[in-house]
C-alpha positions in Angstrom: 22.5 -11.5 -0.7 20.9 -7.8 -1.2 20.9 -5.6 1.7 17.8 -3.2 2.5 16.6 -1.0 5.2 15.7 -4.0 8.0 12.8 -1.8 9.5 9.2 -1.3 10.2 7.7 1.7 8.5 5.3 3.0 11.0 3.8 6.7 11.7 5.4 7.6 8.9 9.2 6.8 9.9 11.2 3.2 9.9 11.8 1.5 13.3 13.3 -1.3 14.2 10.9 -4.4 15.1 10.3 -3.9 19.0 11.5 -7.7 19.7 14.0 -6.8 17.1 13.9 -9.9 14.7 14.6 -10.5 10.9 13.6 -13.2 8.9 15.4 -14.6 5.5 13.0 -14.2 2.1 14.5 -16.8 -0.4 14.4 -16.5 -4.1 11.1 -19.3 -4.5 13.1 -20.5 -8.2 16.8 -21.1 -6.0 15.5 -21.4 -2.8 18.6 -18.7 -2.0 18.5 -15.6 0.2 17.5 -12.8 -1.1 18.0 -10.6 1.4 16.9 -10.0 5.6 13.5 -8.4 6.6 12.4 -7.0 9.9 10.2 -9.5 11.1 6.9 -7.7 12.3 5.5 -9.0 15.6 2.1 -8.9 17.2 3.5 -5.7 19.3 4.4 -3.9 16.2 1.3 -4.6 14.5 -0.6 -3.4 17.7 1.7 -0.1 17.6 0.9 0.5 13.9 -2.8 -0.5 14.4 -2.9 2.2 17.1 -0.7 4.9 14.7 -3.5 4.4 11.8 -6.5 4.7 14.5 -4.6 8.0 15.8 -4.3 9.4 11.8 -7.8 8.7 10.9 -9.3 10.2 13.8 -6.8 13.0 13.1 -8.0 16.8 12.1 -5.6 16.7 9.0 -6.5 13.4 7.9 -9.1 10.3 8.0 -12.4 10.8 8.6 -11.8 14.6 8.2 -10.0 14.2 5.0 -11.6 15.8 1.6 -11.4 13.7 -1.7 -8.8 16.3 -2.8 -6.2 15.1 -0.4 -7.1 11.7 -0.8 -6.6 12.1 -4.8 -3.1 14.3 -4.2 -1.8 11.0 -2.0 -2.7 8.8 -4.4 -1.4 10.8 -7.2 1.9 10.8 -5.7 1.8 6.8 -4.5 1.3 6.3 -8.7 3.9 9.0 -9.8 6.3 7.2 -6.8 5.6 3.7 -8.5 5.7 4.7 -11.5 9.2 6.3 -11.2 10.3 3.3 -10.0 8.6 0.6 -12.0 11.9 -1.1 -13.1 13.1 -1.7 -9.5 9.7 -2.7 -8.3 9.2 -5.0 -10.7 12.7 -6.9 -10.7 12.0 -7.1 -7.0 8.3 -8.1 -7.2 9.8 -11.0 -9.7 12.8 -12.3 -7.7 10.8 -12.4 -4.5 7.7 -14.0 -6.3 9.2 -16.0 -9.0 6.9 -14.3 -11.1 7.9 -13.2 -14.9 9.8 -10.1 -15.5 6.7 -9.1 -18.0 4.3 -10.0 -15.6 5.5 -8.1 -12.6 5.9 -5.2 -14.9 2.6 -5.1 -16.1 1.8 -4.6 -12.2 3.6 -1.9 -11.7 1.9 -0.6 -14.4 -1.5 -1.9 -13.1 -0.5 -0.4 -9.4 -0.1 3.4 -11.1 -3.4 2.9 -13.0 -5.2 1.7 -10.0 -3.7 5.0 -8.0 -5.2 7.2 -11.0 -8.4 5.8 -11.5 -9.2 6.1 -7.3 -7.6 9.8 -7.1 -10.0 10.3 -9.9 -13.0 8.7 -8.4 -11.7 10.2 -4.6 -12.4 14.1 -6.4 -15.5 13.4 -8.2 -17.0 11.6 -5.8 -16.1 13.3 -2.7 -19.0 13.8 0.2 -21.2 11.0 -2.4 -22.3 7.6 -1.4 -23.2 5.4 -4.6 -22.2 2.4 -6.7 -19.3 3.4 -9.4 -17.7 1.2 -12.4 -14.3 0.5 -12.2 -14.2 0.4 -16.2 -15.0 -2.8 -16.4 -18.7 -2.4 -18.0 -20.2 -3.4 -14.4 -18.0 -6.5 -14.3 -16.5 -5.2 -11.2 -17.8 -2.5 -9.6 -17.1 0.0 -6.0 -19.2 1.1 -4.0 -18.2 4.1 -2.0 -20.2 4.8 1.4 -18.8 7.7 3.9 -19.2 6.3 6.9 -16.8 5.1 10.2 -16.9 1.0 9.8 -16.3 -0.9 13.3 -16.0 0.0 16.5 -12.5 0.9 18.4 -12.0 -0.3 22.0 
């Protein structure tokens, strides 16, 4: 069985699960272990859903955020993927049973996807309007500035 960090990556750093539990992911084609995972609970989800709430309402980021920043974190998220494509994807197909060509092709999918919305993120900043997502209109975004929801 593989060993990896057994945390929670929350507010930017890994901790443990606050009830502290793991769960087993099996390999779907040998139904053997692949490794242990922190097992998330409903109090670490409402500690992470508070973290995220706390950044976007943040002066450095969020709401307050220019397109430039956005495109710069996504930029690195597809130059991070990207260096790592190989190890992704062998993981992505162990844990998903998934060809070794198919989960590579995703990697390569995720990087283009972290391109095209830095891209869109810097051209389109302070804009609200309906953009192609090089598909010829077959699928489309639309991008809209505004808060969505209501935080109690």
């Amino acid at each position: 069985m593989t060993t990896y960090k057994n945390q929670l990556f929350i507010n930017g750093r890994f901790v443990a699960p606050i009830l502290g539990g793991t769960y087993t992911t099996l390999n779907p084609a040998t139904n053997l272990p692949i490794c242990e995972v922190a097992n998330g609970t409903k109090e670490d989800v409402d500690v992470a859903v508070q973290a995220a709430r706390e950044c976007l309402e943040s002066a450095q980021w969020g709401y307050k955020s220019t397109g430039k920043q956005r495109a710069e974190v996504l930029n690195k998220l597809g130059e991070l993927i990207g260096g790592r494509q190989q190890e992704l994807a062998a993981l992505d197909s162990l844990e998903q049973g998934k060809p070794m060509r198919e989960a590579l092709a995703d990697m390569g999918d995720a990087v283009a996807a972290c391109a095209h919305f830095a891209k869109l993120a810097e051209e389109r900043d302070g804009t609200s309007e309906v953009v192609d997502n090089g598909t010829d209109g077959a699928f489309v975004t639309t991008i809209v500035l505004e808060p969505i929801g209501e935080w109690r």
